[in-house]
mmCIF entry with sequence, helices, sheets and N, C-alpha, C, O atoms, coordinates in Angstrom:
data_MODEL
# 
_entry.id   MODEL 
# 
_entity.id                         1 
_entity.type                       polymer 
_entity.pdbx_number_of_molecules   1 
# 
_entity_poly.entity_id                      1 
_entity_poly.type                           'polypeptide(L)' 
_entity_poly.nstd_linkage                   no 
_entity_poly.nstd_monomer                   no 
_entity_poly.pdbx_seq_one_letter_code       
;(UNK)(UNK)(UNK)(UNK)(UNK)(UNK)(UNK)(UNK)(UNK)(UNK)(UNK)(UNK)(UNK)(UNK)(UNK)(UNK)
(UNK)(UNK)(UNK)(UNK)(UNK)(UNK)(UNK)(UNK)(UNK)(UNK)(UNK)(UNK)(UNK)(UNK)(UNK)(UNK)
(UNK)(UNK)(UNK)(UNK)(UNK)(UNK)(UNK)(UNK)(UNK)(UNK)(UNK)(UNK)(UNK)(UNK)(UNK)(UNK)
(UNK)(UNK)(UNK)
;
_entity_poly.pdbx_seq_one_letter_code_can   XXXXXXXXXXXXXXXXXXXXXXXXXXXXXXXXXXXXXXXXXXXXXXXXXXX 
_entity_poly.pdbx_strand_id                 A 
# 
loop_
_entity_poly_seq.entity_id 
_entity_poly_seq.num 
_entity_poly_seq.mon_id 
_entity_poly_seq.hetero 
1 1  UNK n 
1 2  UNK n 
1 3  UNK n 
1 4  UNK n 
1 5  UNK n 
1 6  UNK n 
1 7  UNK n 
1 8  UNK n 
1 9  UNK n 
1 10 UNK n 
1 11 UNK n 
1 12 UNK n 
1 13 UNK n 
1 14 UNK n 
1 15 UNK n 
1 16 UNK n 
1 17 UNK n 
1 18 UNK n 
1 19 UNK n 
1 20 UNK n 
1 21 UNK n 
1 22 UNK n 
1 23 UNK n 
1 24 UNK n 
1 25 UNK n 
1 26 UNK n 
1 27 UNK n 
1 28 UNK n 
1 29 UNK n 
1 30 UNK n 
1 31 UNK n 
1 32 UNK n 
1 33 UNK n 
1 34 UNK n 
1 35 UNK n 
1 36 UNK n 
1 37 UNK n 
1 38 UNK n 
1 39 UNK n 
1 40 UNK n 
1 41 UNK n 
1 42 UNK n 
1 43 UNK n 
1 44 UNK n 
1 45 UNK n 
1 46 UNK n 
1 47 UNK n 
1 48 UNK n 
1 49 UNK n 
1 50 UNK n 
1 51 UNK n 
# 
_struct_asym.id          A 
_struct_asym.entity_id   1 
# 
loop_
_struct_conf.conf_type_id 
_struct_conf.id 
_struct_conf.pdbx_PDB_helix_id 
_struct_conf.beg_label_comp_id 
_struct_conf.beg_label_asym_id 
_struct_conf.beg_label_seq_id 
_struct_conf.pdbx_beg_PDB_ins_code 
_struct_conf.end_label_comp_id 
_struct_conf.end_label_asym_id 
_struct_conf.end_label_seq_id 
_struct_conf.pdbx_end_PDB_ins_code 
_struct_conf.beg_auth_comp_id 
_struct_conf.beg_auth_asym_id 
_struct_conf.beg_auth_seq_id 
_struct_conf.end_auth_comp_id 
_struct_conf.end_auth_asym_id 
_struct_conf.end_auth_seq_id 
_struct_conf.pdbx_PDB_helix_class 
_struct_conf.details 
_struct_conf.pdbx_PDB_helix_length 
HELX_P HELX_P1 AA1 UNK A 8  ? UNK A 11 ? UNK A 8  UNK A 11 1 ? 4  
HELX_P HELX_P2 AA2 UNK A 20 ? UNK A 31 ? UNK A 20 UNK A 31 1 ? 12 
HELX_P HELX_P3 AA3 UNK A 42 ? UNK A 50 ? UNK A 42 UNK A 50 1 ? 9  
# 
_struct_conf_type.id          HELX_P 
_struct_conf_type.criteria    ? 
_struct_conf_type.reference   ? 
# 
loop_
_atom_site.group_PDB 
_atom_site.id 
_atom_site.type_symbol 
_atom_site.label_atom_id 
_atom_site.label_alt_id 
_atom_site.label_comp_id 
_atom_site.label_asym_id 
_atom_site.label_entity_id 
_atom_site.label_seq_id 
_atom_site.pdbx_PDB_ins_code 
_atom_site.Cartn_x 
_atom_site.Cartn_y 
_atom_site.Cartn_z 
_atom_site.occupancy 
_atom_site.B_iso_or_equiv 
_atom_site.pdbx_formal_charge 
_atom_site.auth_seq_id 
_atom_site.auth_comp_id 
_atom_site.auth_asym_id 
_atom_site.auth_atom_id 
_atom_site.pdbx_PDB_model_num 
ATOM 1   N N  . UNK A 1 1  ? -44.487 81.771 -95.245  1.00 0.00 ? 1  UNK A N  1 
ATOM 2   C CA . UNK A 1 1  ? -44.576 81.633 -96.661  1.00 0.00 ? 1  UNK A CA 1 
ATOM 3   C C  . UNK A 1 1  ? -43.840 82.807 -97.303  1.00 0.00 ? 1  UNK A C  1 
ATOM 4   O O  . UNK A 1 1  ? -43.934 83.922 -96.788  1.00 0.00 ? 1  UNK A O  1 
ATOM 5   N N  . UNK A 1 2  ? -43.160 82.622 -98.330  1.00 0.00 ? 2  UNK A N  1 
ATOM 6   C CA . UNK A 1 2  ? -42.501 83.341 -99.132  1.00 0.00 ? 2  UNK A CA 1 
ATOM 7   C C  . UNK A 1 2  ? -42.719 83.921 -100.547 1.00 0.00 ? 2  UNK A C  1 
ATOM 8   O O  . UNK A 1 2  ? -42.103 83.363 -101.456 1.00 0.00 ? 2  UNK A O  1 
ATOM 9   N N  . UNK A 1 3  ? -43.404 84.822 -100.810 1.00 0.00 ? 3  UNK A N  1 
ATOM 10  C CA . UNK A 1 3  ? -44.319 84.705 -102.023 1.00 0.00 ? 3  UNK A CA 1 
ATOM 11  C C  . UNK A 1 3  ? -43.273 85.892 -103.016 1.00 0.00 ? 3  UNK A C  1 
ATOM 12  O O  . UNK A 1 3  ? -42.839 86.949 -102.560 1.00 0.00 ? 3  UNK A O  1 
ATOM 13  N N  . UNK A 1 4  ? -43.062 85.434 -104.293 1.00 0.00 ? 4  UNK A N  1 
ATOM 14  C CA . UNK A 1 4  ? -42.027 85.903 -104.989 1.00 0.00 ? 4  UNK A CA 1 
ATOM 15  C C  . UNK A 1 4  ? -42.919 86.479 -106.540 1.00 0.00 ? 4  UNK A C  1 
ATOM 16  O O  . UNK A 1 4  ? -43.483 85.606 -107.199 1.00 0.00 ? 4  UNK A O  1 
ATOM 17  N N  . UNK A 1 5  ? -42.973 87.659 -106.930 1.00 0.00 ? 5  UNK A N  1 
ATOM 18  C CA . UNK A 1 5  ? -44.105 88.051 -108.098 1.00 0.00 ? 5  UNK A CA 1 
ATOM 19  C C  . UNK A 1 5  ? -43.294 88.357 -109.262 1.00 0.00 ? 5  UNK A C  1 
ATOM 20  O O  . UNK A 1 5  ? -42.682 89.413 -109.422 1.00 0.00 ? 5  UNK A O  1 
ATOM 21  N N  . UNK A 1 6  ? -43.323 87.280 -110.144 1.00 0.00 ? 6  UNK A N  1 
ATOM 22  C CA . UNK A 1 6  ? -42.665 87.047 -111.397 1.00 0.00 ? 6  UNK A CA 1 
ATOM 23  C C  . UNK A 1 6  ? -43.589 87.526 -112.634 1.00 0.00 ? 6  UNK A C  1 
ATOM 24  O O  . UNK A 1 6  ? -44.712 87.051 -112.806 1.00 0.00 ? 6  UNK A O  1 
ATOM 25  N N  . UNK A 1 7  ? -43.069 88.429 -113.416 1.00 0.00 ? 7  UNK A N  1 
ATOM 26  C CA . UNK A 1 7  ? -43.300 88.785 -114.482 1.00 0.00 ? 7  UNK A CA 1 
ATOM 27  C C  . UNK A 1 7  ? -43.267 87.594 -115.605 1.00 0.00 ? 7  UNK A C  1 
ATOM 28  O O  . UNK A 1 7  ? -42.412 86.719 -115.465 1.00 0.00 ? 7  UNK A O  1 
ATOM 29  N N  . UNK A 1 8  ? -44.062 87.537 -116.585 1.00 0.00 ? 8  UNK A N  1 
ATOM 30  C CA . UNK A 1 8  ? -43.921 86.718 -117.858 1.00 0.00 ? 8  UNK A CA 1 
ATOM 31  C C  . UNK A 1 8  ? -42.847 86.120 -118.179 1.00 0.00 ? 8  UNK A C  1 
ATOM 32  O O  . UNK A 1 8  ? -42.543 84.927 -118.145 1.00 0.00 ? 8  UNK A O  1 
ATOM 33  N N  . UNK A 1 9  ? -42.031 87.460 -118.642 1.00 0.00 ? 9  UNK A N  1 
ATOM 34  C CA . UNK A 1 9  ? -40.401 87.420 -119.262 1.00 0.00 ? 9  UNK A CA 1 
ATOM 35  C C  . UNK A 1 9  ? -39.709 86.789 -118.321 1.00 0.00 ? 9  UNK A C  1 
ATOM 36  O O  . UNK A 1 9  ? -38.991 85.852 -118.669 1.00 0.00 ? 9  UNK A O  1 
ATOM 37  N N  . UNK A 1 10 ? -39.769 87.097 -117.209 1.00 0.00 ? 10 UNK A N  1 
ATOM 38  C CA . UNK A 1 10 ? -38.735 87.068 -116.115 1.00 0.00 ? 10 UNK A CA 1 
ATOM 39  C C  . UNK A 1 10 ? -38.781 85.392 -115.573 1.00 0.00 ? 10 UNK A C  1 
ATOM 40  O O  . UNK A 1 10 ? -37.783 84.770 -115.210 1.00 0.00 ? 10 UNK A O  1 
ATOM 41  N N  . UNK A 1 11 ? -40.082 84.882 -115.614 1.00 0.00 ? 11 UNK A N  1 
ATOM 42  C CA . UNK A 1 11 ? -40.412 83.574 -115.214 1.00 0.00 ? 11 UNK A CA 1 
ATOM 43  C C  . UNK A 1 11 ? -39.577 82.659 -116.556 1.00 0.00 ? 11 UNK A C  1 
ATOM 44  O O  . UNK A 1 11 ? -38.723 81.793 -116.367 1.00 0.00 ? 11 UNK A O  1 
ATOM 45  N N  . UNK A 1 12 ? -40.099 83.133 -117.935 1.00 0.00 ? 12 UNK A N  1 
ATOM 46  C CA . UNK A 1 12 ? -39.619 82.208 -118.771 1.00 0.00 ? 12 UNK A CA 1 
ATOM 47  C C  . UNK A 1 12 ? -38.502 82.474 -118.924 1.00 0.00 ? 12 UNK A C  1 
ATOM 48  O O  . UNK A 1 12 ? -38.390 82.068 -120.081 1.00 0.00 ? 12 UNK A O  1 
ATOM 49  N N  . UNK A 1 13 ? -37.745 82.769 -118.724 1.00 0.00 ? 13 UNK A N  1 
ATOM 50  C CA . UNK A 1 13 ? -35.928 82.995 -118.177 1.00 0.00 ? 13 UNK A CA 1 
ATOM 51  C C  . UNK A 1 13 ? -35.368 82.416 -116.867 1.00 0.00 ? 13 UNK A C  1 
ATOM 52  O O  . UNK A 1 13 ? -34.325 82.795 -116.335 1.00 0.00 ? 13 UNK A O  1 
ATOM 53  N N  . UNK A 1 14 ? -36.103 81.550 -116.459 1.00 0.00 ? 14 UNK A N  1 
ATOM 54  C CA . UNK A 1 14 ? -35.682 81.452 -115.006 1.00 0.00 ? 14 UNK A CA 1 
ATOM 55  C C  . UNK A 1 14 ? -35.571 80.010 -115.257 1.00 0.00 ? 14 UNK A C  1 
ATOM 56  O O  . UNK A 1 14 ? -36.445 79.427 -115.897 1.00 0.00 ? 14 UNK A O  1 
ATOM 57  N N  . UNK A 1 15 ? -34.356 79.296 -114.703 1.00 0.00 ? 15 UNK A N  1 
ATOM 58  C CA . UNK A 1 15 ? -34.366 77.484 -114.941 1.00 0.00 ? 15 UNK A CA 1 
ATOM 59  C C  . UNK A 1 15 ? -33.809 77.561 -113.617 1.00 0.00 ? 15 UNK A C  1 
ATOM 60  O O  . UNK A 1 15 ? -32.990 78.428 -113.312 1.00 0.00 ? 15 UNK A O  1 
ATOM 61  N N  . UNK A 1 16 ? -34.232 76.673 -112.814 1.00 0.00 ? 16 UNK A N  1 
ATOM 62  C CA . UNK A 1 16 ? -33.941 75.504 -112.119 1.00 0.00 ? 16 UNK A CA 1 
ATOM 63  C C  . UNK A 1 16 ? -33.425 74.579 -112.287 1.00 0.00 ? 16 UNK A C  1 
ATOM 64  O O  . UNK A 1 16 ? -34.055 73.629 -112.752 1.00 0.00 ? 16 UNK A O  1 
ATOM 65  N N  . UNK A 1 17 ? -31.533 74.420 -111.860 1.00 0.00 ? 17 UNK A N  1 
ATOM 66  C CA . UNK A 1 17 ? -31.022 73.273 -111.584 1.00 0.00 ? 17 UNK A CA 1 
ATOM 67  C C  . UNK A 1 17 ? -30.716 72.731 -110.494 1.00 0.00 ? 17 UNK A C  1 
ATOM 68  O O  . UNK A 1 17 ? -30.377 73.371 -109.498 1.00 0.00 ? 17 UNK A O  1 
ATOM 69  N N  . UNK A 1 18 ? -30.809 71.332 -110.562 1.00 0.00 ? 18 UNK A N  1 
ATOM 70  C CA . UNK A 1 18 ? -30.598 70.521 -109.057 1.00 0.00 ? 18 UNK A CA 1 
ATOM 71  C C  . UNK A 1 18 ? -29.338 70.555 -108.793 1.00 0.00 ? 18 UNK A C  1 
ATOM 72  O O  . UNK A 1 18 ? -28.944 70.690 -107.635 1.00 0.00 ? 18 UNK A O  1 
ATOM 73  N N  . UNK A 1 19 ? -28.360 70.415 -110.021 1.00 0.00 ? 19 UNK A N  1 
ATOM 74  C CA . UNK A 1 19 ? -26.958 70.573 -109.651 1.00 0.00 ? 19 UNK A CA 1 
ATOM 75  C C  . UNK A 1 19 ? -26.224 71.112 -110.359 1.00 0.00 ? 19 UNK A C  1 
ATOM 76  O O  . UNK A 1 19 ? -25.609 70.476 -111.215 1.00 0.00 ? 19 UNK A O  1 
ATOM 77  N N  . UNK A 1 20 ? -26.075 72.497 -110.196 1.00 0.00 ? 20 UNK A N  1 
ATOM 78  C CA . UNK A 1 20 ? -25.322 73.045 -111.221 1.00 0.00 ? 20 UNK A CA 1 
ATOM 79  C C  . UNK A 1 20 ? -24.370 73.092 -111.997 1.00 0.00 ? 20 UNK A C  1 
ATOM 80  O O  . UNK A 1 20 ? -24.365 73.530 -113.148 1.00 0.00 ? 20 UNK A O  1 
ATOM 81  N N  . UNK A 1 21 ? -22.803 72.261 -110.895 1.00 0.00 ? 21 UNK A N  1 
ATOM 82  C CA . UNK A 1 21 ? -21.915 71.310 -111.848 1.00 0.00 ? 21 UNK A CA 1 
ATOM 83  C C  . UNK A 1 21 ? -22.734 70.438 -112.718 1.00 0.00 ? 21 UNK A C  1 
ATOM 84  O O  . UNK A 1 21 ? -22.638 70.651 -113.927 1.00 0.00 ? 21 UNK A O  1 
ATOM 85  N N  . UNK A 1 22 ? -23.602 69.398 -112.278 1.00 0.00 ? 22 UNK A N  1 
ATOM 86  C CA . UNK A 1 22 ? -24.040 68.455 -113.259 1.00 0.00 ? 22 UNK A CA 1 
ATOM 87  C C  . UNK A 1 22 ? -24.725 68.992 -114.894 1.00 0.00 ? 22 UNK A C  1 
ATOM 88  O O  . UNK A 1 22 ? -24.767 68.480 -116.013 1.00 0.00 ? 22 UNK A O  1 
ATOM 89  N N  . UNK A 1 23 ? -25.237 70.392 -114.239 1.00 0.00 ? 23 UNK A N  1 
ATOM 90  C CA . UNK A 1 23 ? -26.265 70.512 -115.677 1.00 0.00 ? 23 UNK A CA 1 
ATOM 91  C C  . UNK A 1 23 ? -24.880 71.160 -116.372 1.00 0.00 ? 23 UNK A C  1 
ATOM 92  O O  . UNK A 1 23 ? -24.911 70.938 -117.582 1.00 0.00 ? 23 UNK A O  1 
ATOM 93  N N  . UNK A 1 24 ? -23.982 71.707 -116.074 1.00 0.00 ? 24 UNK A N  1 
ATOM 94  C CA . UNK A 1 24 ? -23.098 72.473 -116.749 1.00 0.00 ? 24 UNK A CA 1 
ATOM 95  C C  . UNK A 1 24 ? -22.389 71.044 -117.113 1.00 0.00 ? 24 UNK A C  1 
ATOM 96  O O  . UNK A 1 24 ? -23.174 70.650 -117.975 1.00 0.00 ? 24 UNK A O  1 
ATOM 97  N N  . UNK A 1 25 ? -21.494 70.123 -117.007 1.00 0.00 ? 25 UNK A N  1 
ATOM 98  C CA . UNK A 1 25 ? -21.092 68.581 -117.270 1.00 0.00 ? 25 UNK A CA 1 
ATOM 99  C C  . UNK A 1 25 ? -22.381 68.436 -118.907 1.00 0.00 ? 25 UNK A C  1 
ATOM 100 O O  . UNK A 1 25 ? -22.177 68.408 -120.121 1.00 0.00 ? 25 UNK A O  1 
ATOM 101 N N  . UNK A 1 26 ? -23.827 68.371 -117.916 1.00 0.00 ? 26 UNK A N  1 
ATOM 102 C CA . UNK A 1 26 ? -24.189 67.889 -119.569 1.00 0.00 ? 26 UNK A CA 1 
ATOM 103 C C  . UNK A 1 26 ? -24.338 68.530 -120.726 1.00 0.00 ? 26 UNK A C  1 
ATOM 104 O O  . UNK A 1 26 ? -24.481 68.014 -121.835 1.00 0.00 ? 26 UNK A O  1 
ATOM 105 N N  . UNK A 1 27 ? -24.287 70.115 -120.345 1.00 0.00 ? 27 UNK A N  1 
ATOM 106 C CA . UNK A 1 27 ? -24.596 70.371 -121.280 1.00 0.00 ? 27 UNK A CA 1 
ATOM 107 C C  . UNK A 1 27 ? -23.106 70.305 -122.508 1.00 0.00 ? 27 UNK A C  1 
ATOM 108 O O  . UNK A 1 27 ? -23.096 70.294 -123.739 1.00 0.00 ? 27 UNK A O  1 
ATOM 109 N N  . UNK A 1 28 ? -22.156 70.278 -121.652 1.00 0.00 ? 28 UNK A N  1 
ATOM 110 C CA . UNK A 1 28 ? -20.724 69.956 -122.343 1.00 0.00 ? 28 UNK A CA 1 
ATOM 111 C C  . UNK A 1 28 ? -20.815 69.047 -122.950 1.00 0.00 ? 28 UNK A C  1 
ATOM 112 O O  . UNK A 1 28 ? -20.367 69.107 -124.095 1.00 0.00 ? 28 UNK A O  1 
ATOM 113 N N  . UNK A 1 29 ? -21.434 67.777 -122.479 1.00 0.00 ? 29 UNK A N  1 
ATOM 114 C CA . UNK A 1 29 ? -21.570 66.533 -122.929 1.00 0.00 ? 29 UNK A CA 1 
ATOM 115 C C  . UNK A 1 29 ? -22.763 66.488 -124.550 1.00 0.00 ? 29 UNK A C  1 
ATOM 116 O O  . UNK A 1 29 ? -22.334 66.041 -125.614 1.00 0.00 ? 29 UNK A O  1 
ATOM 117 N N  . UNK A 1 30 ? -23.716 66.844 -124.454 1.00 0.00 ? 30 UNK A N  1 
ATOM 118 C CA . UNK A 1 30 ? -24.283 67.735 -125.076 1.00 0.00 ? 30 UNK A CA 1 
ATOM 119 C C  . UNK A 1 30 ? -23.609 68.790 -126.857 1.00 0.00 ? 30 UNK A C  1 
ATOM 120 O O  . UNK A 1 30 ? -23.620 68.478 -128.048 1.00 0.00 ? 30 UNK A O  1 
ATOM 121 N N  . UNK A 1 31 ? -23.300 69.589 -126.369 1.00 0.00 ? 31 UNK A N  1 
ATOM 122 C CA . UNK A 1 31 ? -22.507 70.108 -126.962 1.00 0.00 ? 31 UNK A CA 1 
ATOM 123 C C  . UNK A 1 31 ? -21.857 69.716 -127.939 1.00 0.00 ? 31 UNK A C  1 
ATOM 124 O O  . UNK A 1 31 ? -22.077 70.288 -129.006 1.00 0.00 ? 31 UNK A O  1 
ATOM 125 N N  . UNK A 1 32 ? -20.737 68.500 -127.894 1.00 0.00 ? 32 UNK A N  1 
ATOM 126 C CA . UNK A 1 32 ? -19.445 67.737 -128.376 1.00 0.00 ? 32 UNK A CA 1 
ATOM 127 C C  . UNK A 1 32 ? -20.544 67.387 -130.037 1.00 0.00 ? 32 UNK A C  1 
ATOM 128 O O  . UNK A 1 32 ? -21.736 67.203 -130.284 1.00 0.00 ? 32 UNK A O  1 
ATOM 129 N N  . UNK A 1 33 ? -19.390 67.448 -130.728 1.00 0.00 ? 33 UNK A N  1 
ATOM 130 C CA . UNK A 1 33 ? -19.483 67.355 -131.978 1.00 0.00 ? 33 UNK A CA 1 
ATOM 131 C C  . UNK A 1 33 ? -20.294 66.161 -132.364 1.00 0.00 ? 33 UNK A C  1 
ATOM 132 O O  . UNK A 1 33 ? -21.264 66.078 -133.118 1.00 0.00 ? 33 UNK A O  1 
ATOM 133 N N  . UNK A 1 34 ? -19.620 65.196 -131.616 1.00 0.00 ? 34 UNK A N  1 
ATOM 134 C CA . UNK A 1 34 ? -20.275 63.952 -132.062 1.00 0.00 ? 34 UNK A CA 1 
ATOM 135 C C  . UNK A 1 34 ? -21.700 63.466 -131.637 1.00 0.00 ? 34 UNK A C  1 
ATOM 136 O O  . UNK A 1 34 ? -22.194 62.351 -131.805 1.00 0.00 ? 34 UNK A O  1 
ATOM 137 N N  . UNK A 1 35 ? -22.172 64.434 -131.121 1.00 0.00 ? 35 UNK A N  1 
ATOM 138 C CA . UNK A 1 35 ? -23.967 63.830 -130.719 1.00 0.00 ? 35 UNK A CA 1 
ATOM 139 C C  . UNK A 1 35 ? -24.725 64.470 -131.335 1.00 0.00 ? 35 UNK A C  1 
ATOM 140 O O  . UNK A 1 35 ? -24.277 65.576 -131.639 1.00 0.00 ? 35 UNK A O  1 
ATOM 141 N N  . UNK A 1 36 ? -25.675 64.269 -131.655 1.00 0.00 ? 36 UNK A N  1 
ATOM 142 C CA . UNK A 1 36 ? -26.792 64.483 -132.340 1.00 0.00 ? 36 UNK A CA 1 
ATOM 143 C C  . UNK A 1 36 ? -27.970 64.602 -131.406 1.00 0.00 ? 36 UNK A C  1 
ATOM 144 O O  . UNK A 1 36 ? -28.562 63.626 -130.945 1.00 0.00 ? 36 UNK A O  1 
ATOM 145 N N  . UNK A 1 37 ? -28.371 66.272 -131.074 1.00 0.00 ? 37 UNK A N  1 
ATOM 146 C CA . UNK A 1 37 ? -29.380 66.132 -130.458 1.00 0.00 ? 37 UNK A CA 1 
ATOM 147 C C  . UNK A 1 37 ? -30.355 66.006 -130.458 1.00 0.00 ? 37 UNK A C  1 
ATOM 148 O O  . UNK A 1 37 ? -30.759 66.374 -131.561 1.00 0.00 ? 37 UNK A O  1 
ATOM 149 N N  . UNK A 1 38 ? -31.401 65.571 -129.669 1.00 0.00 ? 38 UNK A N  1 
ATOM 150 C CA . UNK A 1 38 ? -33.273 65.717 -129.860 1.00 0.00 ? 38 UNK A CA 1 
ATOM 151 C C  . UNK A 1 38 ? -33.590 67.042 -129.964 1.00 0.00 ? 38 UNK A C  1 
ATOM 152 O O  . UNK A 1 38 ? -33.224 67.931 -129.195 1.00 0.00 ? 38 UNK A O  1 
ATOM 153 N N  . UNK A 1 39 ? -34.460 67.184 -131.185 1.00 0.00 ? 39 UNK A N  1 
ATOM 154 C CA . UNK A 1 39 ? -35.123 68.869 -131.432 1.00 0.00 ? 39 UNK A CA 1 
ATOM 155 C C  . UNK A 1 39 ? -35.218 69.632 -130.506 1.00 0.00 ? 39 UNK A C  1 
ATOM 156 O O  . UNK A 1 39 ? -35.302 70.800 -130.885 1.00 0.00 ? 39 UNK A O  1 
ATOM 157 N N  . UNK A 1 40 ? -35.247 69.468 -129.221 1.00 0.00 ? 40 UNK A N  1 
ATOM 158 C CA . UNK A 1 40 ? -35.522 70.814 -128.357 1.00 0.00 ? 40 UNK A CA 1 
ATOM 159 C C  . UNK A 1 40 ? -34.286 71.231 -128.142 1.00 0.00 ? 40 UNK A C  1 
ATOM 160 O O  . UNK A 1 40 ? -34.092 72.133 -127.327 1.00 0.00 ? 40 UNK A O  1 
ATOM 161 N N  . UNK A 1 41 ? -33.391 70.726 -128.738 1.00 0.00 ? 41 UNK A N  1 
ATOM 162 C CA . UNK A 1 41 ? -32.367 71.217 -127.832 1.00 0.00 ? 41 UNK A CA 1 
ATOM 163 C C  . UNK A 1 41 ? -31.123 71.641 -128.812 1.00 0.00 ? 41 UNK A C  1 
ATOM 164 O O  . UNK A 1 41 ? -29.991 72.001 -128.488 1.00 0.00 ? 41 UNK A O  1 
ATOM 165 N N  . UNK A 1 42 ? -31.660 71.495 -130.027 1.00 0.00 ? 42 UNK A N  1 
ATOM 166 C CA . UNK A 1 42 ? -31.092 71.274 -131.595 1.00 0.00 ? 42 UNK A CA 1 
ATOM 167 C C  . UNK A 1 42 ? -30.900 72.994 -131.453 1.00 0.00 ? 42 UNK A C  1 
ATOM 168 O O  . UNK A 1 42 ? -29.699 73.219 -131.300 1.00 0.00 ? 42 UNK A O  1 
ATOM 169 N N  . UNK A 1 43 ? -31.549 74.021 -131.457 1.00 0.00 ? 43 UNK A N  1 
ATOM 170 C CA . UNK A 1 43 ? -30.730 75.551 -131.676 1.00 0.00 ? 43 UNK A CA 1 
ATOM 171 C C  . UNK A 1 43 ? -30.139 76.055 -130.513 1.00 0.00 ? 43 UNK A C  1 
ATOM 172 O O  . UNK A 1 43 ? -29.652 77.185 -130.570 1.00 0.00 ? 43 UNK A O  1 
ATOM 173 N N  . UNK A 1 44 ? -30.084 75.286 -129.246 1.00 0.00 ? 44 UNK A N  1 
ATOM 174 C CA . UNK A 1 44 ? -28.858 75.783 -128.302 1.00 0.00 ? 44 UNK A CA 1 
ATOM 175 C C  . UNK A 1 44 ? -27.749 75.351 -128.508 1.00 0.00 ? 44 UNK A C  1 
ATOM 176 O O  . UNK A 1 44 ? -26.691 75.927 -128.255 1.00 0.00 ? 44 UNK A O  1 
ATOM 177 N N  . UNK A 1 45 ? -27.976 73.698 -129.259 1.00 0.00 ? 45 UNK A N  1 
ATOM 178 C CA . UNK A 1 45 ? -26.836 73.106 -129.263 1.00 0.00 ? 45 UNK A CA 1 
ATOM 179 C C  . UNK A 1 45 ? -25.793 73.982 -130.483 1.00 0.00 ? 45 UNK A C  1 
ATOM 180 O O  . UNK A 1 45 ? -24.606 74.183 -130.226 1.00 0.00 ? 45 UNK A O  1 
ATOM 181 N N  . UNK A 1 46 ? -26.295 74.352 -131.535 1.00 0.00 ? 46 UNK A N  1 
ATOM 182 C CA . UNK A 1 46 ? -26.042 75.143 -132.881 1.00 0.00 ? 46 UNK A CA 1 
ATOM 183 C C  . UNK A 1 46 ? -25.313 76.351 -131.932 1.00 0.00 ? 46 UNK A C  1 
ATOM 184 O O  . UNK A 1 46 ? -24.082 76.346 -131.892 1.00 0.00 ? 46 UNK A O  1 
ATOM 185 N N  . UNK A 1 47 ? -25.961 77.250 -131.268 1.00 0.00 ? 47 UNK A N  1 
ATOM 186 C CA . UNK A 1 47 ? -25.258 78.270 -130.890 1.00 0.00 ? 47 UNK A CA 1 
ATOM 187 C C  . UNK A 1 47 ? -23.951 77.853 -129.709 1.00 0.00 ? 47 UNK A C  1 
ATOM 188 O O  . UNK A 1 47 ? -22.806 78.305 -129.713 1.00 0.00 ? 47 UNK A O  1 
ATOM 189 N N  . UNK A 1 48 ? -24.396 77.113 -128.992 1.00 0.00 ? 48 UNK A N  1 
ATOM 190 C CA . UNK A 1 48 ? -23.120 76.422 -128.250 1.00 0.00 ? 48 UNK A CA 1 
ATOM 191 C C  . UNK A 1 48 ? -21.899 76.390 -128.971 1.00 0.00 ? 48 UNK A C  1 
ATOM 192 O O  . UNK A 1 48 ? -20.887 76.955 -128.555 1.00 0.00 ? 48 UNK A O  1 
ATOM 193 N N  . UNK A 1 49 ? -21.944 75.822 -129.918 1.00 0.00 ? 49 UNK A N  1 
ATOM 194 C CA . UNK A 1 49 ? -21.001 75.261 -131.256 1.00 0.00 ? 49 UNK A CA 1 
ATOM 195 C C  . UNK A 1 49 ? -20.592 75.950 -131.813 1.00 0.00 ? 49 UNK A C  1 
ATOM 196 O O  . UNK A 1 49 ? -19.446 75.779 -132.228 1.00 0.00 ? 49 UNK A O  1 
ATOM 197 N N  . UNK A 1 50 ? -21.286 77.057 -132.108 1.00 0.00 ? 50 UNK A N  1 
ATOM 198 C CA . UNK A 1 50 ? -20.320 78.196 -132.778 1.00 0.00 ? 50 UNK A CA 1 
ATOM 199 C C  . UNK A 1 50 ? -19.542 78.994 -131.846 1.00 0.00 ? 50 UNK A C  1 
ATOM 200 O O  . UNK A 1 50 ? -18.477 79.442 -132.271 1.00 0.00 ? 50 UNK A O  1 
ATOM 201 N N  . UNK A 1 51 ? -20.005 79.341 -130.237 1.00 0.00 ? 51 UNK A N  1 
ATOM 202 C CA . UNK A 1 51 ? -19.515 79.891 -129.293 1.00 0.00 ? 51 UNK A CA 1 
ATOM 203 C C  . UNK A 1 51 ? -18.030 78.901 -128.871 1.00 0.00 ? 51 UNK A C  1 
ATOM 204 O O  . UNK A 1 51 ? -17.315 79.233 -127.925 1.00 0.00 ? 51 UNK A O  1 
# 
């Protein structure tokens, strides 16, 4: 067993992707001017956009 001791901060900073091309693809997809996102995702998409 491998036991790993995550701090608060450090845990809620931490994402898990299954495929990292893929999540990087959507979030491009994502991103593009023309979609309109669902609220959770509405002030990354804002800073994406200006970046």
């Amino acid at each position: 067993m491998i036991r790993i001791a995550l701090d608060e901060a450090t845990l809620g900073a931490t994402r898990i992707a299954i495929s990292p091309p893929r999540d990087a693809f959507s979030a491009m997809r994502l991103a593009r001017p023309s979609r309109n996102p669902s609220w959770p995702y509405r002030p990354w998409v804002g800073r994406a956009r200006e970046v």
